[in-house]
N, C-alpha and C positions, 0 to 999 in steps of 0.2 A: 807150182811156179814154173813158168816158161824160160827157156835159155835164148835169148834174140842176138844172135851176133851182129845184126849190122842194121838199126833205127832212127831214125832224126828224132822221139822224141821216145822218154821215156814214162812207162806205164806201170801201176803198180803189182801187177801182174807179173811181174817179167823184171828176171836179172839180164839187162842186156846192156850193150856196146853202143853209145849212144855218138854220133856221128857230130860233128861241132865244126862250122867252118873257123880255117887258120885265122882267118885277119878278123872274126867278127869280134867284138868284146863281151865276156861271160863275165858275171859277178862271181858265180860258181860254176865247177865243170860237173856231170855228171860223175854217178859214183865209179862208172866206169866208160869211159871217155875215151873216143878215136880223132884225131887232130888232120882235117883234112884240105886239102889245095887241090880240087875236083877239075880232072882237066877241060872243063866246059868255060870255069873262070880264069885260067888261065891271062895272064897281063905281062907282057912282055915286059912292061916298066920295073916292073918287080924283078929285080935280076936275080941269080940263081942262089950268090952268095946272102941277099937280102932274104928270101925266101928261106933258108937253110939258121939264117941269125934269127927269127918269130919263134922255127918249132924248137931250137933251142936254149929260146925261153921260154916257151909256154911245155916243153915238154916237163920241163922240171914239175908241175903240177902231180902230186902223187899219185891223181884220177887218171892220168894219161896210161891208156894198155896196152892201144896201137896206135897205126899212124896210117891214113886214108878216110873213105877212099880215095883212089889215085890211080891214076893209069892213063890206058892208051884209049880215044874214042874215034872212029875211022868214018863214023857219020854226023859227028858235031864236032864244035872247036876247031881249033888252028891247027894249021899244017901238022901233019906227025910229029915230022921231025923233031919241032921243038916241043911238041907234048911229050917226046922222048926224054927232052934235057931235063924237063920238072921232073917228069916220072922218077928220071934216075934222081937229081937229088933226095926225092924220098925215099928211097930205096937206101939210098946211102944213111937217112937217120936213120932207117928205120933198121938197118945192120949197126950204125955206131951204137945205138942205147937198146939193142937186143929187144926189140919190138915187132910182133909182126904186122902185117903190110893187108892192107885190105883194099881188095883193086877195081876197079872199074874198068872192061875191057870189052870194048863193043869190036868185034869182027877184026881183033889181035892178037887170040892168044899164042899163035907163032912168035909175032915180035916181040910177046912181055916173055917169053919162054926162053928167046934169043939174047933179051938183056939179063934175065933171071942167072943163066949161064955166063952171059959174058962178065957179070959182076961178083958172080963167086957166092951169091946168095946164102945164107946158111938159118936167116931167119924164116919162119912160116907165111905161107900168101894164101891171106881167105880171099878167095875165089870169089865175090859179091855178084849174085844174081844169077849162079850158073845156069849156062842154057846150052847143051850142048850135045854130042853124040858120047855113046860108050869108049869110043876109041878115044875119046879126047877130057873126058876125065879119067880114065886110065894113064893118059901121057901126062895131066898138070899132078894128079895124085904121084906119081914117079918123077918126079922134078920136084917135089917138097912141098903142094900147095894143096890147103881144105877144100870144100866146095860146099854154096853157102846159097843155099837151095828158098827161095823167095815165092811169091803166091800164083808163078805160072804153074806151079805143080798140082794148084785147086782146080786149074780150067778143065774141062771135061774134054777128054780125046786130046790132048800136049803132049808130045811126043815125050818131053823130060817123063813120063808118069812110066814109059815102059825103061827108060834109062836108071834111075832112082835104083830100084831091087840091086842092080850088078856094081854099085858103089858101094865100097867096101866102108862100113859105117864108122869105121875109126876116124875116115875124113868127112865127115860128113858133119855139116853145122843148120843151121834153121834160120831165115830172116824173116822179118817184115816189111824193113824198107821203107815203116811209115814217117810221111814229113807231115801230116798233120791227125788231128785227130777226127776228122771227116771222113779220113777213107779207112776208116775202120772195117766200112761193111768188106770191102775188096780188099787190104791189106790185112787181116787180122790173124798173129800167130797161131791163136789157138786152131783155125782152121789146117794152117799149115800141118802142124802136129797132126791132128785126125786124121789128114788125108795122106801123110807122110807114112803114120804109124798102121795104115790098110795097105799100103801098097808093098810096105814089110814085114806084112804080116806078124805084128808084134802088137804090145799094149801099150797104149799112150802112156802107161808108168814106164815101161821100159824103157821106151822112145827118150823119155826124160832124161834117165837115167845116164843115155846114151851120150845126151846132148849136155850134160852135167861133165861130165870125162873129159868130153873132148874140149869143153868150153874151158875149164877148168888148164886143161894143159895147152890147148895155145894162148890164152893170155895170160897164161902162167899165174892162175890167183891162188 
C-alpha cells in the first residue's frame, strides 16, 4: 500500500490525501480529504470572511485532514498581493482547527516563509511539488515544513534526483498529483517509490515504512 500525500483522485492502491475544491459540491468527501481555494481560482467577489465561513462548514466533515493546496503562484493568477490575503486566511484555518497546510508555491518560497513567520505558524506545511535546491529545503525543513516530492524525481538527469539523498527523511512525503486517471502512465506513485527508494538506497519496504511515519504524524491519523 502506497502513502500519496497530495492526489485529485483516489486509488485503490493508495492511502492518500485526496485534494477536493472548496466551493465544488461532494456527496461524500474522501476518507482522507484536503479542502482547497487553489490560488489560480482565486475570485475577488468571494471576500475573505465569505471564504473563511465555506471551510468552516465544510471543515466540520470528519474526512477533512488538511486544508490546501493553497499558496502563492508568481506565474499565474492575480496580483501577489491579494493571493496573499487568501493564502493567509487559510493559514489562519488552517492554525484555528490545528490542520496542516498543503501549499502551492511557484517561485515564492521567501514570501510563503515571510508570512509563515509573520503569522506565528505552529501547524506543519506540506511542501506540494518540491523542486528545489539543498539550501532551500534545508531552510523550509527548519521553518516547520514536509516536502512532498511529485514525479519530476522519475525524469532522467532532474536536478531534484541529486537533492533527494541530503533530505533528511523524517520530512520527507510522496505525491502523485494525479487529476485524472489518464495520466497514470507519467503520474503514477508507484514509480515515485522505486525511483525515490534507488536514489536512498533503501528497499521499497522500507521507503513505505518511512512514508507510513511521517504520513501518519502530519495528518495526525
Amino acid at each position: 500500500m502506497y502513502y500519496n500525500a497530495h492526489t485529485h483522485i483516489a486509488r485503490a492502491n493508495e492511502i492518500a490525501v485526496v485534494n477536493i475544491n472548496l466551493l465544488e459540491e461532494h456527496l461524500s468527501y474522501p476518507q482522507y480529504t484536503s479542502l482547497s481555494y487553489h490560488p489560480w481560482d482565486i475570485d475577488t467577489e468571494l471576500s475573505l470572511e465569505q471564504l473563511k465561513a465555506i471551510f468552516k462548514q465544510k471543515i466540520q466533515n470528519k474526512n477533512v485532514v488538511a486544508i490546501g493546496e493553497c499558496g502563492l503562484d508568481k506565474r499565474r493568477g492575480l496580483d501577489l498581493e491579494i493571493q496573499k490575503e487568501y493564502f493567509k486566511a487559510q493559514i489562519d484555518i488552517s492554525e484555528t482547527y490545528q490542520l496542516p497546510l498543503i501549499t502551492h508555491l511557484v517561485k515564492s518560497y521567501s514570501e510563503s516563509l515571510a508570512i509563515r513567520k509573520q503569522m506565528n505558524c505552529r501547524q506543519a506545511w506540506v511542501i506540494h511539488n518540491f523542486n528545489s535546491s539543498e539550501q532551500t529545503a534545508k531552510t523550509l525543513i527548519k521553518s516547520g515544513c514536509y516536502l512532498s516530492i511529485g514525479s519530476r524525481i522519475i525524469q532522467d538527469g532532474h536536478p531534484l534526483q541529486k537533492v533527494l539523498p541530503l533530505i533528511d527523511t523524517h520530512f520527507l512525503l510522496l505525491e502523485s498529483d494525479e487529476e485524472t486517471k489518464e495520466q497514470n502512465k507519467n503520474k503514477n506513485i508507484a514509480l515515485n517509490y522505486q525511483k525515490v527508494a534507488a536514489l536512498l538506497q533503501i528497499t521499497e519496504t522500507e521507503l513505505i515504512a518511512i512514508q507510513k511515519q511521517n504520513f501518519e504524524r502530519i495528518f495526525k491519523l
